[in-house]
C-alpha positions as CSV (number, residue, x, y, z in Angstrom):
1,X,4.2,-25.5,2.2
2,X,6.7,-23.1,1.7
3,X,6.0,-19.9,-0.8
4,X,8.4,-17.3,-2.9
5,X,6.7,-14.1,-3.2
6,X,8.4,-11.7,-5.4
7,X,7.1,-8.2,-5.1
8,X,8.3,-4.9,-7.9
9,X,5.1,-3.3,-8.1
10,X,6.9,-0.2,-7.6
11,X,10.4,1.5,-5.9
12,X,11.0,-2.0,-4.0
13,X,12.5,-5.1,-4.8
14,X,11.3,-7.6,-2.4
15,X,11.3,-11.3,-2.2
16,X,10.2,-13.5,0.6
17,X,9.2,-17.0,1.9
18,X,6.8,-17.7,4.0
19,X,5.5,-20.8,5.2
20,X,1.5,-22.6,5.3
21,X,0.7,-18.5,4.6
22,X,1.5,-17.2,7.9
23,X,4.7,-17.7,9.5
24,X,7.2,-15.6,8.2
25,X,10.9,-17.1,7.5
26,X,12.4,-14.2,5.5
27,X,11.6,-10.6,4.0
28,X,14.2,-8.7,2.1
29,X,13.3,-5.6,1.0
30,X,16.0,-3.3,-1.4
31,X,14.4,0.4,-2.5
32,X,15.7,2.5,-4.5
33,X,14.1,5.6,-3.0
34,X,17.4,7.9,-2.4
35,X,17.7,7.6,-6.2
36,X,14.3,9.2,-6.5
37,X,14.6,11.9,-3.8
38,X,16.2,14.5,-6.1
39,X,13.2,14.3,-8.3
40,X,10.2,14.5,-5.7
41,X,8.6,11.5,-7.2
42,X,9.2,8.0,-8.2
43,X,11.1,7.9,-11.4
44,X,9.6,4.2,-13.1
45,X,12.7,4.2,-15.7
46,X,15.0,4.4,-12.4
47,X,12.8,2.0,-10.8
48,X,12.7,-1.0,-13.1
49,X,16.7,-0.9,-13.7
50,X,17.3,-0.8,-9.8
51,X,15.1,-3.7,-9.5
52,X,17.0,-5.3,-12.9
53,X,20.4,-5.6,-11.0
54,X,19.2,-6.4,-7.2
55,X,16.2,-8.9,-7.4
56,X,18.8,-12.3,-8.1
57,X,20.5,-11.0,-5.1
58,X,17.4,-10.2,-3.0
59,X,15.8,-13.6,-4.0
60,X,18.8,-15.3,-3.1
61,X,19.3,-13.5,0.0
62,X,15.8,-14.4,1.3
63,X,16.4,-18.2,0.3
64,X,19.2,-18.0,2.2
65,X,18.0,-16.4,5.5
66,X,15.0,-19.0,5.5
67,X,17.1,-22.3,5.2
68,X,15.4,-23.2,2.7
69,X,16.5,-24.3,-0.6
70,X,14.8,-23.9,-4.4
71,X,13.7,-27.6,-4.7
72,X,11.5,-27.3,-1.2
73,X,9.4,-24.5,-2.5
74,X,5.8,-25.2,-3.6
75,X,4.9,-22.4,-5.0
76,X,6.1,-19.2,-6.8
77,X,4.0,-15.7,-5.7
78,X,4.5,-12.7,-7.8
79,X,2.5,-9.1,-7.8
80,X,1.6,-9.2,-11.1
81,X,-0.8,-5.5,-11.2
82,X,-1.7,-2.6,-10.7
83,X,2.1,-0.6,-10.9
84,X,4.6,0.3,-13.1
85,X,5.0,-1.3,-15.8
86,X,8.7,-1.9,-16.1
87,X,8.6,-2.7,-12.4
88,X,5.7,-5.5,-12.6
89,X,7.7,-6.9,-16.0
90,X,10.6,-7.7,-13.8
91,X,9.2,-9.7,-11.0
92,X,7.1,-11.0,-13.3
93,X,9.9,-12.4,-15.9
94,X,11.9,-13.5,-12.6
95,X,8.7,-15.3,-11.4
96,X,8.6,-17.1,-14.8
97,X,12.5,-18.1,-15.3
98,X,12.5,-20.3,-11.7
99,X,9.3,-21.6,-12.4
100,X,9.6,-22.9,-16.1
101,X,13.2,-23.8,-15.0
102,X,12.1,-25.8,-12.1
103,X,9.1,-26.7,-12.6
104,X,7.4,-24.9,-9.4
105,X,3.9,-23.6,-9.5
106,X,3.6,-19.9,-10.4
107,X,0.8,-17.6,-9.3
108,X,0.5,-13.9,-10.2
109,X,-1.4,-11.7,-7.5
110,X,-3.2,-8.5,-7.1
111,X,-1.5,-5.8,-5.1
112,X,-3.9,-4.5,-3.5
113,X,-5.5,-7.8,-2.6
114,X,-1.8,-8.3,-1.0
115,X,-2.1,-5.3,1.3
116,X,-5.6,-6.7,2.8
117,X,-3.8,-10.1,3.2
118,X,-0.8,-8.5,5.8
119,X,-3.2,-8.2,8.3
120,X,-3.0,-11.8,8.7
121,X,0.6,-12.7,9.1
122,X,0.7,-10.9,12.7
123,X,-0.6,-14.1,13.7
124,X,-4.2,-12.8,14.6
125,X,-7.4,-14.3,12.9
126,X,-9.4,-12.4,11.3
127,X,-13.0,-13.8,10.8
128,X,-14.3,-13.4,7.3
129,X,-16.1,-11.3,5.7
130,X,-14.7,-8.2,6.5
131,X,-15.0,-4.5,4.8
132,X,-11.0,-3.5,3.8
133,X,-9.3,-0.8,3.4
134,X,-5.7,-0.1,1.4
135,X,-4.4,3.2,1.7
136,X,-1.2,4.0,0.2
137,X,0.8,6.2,-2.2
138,X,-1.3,5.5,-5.5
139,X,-4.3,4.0,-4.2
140,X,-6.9,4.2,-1.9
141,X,-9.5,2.0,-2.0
142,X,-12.1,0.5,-0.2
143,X,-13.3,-3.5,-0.3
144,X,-16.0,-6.0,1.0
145,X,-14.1,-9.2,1.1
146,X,-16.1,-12.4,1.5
147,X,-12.9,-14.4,0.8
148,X,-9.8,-14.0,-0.7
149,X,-11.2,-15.0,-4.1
150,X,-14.7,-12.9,-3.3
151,X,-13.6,-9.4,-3.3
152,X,-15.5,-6.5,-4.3
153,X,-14.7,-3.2,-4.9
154,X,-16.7,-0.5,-2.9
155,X,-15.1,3.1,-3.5
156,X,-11.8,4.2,-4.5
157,X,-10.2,7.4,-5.5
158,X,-11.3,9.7,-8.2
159,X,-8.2,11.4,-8.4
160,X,-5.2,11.4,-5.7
161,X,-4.6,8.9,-3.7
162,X,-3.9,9.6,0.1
163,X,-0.6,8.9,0.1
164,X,0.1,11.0,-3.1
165,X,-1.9,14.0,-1.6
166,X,0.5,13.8,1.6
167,X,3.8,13.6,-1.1
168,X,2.3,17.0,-3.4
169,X,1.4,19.0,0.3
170,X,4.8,18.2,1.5
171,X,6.5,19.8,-1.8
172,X,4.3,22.7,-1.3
173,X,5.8,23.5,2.1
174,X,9.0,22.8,1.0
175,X,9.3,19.7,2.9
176,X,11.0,17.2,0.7
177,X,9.9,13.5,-0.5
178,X,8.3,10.9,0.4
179,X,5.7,13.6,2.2
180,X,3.9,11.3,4.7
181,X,6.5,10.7,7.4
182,X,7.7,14.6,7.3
183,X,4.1,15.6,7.6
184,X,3.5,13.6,10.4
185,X,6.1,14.3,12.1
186,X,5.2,18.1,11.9
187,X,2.0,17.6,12.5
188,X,2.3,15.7,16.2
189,X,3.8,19.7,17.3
190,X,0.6,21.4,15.3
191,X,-2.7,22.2,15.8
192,X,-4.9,20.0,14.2
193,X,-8.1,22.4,14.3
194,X,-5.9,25.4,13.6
195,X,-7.2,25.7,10.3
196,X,-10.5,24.5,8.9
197,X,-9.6,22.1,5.4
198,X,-12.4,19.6,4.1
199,X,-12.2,17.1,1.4
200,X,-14.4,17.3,-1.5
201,X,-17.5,15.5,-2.1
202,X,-18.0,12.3,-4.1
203,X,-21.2,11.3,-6.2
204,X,-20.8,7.9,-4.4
205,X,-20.7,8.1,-0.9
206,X,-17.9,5.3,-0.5
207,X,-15.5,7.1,-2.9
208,X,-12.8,9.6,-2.3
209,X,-11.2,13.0,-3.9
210,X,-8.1,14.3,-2.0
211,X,-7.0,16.7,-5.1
212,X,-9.6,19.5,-3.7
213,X,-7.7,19.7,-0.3
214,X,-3.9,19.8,-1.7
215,X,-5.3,23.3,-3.6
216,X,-6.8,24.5,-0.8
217,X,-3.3,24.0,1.0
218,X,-1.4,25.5,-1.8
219,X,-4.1,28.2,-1.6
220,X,-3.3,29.2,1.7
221,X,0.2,28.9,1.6
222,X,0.2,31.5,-1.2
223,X,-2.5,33.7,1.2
224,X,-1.8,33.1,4.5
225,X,2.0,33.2,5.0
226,X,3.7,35.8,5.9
227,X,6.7,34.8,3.7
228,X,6.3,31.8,1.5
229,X,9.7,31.7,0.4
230,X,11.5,31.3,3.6
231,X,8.8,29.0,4.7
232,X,9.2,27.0,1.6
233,X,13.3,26.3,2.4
234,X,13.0,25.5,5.9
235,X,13.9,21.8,5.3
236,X,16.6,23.3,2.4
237,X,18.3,25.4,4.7
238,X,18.1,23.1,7.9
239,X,16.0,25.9,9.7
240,X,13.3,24.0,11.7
241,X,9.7,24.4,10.4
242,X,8.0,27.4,12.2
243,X,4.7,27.2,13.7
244,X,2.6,27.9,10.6
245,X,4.0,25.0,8.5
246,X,3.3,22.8,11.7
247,X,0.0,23.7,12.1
248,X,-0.6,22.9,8.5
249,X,0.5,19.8,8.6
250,X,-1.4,18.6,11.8
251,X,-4.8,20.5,9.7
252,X,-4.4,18.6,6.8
253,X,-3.9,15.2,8.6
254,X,-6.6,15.3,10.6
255,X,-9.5,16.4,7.8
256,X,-7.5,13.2,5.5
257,X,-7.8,10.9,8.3
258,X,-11.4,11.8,9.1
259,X,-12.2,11.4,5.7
260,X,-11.0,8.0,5.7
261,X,-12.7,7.2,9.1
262,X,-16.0,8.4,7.7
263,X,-16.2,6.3,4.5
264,X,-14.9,3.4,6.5
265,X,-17.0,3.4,9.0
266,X,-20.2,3.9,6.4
267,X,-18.7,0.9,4.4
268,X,-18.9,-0.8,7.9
269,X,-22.2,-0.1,8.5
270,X,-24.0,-0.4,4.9
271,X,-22.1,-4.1,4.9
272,X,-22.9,-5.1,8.2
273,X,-19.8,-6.0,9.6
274,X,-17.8,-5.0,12.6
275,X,-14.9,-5.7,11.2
276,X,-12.4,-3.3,9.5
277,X,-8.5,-4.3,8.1
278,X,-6.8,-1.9,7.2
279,X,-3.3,-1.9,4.6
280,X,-1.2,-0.1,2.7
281,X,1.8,2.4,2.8
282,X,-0.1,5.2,5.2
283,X,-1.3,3.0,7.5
284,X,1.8,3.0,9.2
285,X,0.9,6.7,10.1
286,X,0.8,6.4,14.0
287,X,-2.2,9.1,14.2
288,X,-4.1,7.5,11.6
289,X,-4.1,4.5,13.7
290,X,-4.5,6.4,17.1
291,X,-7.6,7.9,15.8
292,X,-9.2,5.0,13.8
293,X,-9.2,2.5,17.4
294,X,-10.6,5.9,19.0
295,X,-13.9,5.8,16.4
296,X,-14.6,2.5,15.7
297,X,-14.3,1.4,19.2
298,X,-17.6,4.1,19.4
299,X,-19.6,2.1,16.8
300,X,-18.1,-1.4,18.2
301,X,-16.1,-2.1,15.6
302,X,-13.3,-4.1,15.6
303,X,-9.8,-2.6,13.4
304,X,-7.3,-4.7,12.3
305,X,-3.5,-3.0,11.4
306,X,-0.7,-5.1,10.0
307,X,2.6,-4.6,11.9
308,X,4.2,-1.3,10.6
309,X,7.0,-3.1,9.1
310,X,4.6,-5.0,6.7
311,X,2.8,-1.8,5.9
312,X,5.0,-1.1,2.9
313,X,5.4,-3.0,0.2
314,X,6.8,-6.4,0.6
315,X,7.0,-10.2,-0.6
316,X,5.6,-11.9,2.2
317,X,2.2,-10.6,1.8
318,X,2.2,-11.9,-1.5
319,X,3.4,-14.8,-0.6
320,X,1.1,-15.4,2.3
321,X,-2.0,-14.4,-0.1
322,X,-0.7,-16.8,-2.5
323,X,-0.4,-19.6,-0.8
324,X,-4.6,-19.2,0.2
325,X,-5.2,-19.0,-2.9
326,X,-3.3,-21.6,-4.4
327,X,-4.9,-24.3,-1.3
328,X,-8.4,-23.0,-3.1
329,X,-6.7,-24.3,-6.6
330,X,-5.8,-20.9,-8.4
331,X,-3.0,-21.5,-10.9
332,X,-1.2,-19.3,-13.3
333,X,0.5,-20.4,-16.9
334,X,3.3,-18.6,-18.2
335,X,1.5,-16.4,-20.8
336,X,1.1,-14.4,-17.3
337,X,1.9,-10.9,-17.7
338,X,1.2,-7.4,-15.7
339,X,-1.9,-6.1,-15.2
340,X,-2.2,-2.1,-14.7
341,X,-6.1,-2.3,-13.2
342,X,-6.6,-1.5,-9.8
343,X,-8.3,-4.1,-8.4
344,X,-11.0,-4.6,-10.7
345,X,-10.5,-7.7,-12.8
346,X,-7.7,-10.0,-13.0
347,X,-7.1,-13.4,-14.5
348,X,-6.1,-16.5,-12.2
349,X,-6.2,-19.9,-13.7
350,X,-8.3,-22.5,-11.8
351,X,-7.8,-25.9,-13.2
352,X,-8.8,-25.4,-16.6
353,X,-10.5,-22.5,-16.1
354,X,-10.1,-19.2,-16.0
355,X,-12.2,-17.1,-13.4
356,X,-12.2,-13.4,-13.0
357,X,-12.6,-11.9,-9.4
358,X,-12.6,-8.3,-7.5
């Protein structure tokens, strides 16, 4: 069966098909990031009208590259929560159009649930159930997943997210935005022990707080160096980073990425599984990867990454999850709308009935 998956959960317009929820025919992906650069963050309002003009033309691009045509697809995938509103109302609307016009199936997905679910279009099994991790620029969460239709939620955030911590420690060194692939970048010429950060403390053990470590960072930027303002327009003025801003970048990655490791790993072991998947935006962080394999492989457990390219948003995970879920009899209607919890509850209609799940 071939699948559309539409995803605008947030910067990206992306439409995809993919086919029996594994093999991948197309993938476009349009982002209107540059438009957001000048203002260090994603801008929704800039956002949703990006995605306005470009997602007929992405859609149709995907159809295209897939040889496929409207009539031979089964099923219609769209991210339907958590995001931006705006963003989320325009896949969703676009989702609704083809399939009232057409008559095709329509589905609306969890985004996070879509992450988990890119592990397995790199063409390797995973054996379920599995303890999951998505890590990305406004989430990080972690999962016990039974089935794609049995997941619960074991520990999230209770305040950044990774990604976002990586985005607010690269302003404060002046390093422009999006922060993680500066900061890692930096941080492979630093010294990761060169300065002792730690994340704060959560009541439960499986949660996480990375708002304590961005202070400490701003606090010893302000302390510490020897001229904060010169530091702070390296990237401005084209100078390359000194040794200081390196070594703070390679610092504050490690103590993120062990936190990660550590709650992980617990998750791991208070679920007894050895196996770990692992989604979402920072994933595709090469040292994050290096030194997960280097500490499960300790404990014997088994990590699974998506390839980097699916790592980022995109439509094929949605579709791929979509197309699981649709075999198990999940349906949506077109009162569908967005749906701004993460992970917690959503509504897809089985049958008749209308089951809640996460």
């Amino acid at each position: 069966m071939y699948v559309l998956g539409i995803e605008t959960s947030c910067d990206e317009t992306s439409a995809a098909i993919v086919k029996d929820g594994r093999e991948i025919l197309s993938n476009e992906v349009s982002s209107s990031l540059k438009f957001h650069q000048r203002y260090g963050g994603i801008v929704p309002e800039i956002a949703s009208r990006m995605q306005l003009e470009t997602i007929t033309a992405v859609t149709d691009s995907a159809i295209k590259e897939a040889w496929v045509k409207l009539k031979d697809i089964g099923l219609i995938s769209v991210t339907s929560g958590p995001g931006l509103l705006g963003s989320l109302l325009v896949g969703i609307s676009f989702a609704k159009s083809i399939s009232l016009s057409l008559g095709i199936p329509l589905l609306g997905l969890n985004h996070l649930y879509s992450h988990i679910y890119a592990g397995f279009l790199n063409g390797i099994d995973i054996q379920l159930p599995f303890v999951a991790l998505v890590v990305s620029g406004g989430h990080t969460s972690l999962f016990y997943v039974e089935d794609f239709d049995q997941i619960k939620l074991l520990g999230s955030t209770q305040d950044d997210a990774c990604g976002e911590a990586f985005d607010k420690v690269a302003k404060i060194l002046g390093l422009g935005y999006p922060g993680g692939p500066i900061i890692e970048q930096l941080a492979r010429k630093g010294n990761p022990r060169k300065i002792k950060f730690s994340c704060s403390n959560t009541k439960n053990p499986l949660d996480f707080s990375f708002s304590g470590i961005k202070t400490a960072v701003l606090y010893y930027v302000r302390r510490f160096t020897s001229s904060p303002v010169r530091q702070l327009k390296n990237r401005q003025t084209g100078k390359q980073a000194n040794r200081q801003t390196k070594d703070i970048a390679a610092s504050f990655q490690e103590t993120v990425i062990e936190a990660l490791i550590k709650k992980s790993l617990l998750a791991c072991k208070i679920k007894k599984t050895n196996r770990l998947v692992i989604g979402g935006g920072v994933s595709a962080n090469s040292k994050l990867r290096e030194n997960f394999y280097a500490s499960a492989k300790k404990i014997k457990v088994k990590v699974y990454f998506p390839p980097k390219e699916l790592c980022l948003d995109n439509a094929a995970m949605v579709a791929g999850l979509g197309h699981r879920l649709f075999k198990k009899g999940y349906r949506s209607n077109l009162d569908l709308s967005a749906d701004l919890n993460e992970a917690i509850t959503y509504g897809i209609r089985r049958r008749r009935r209308h089951k809640l799940f996460g």
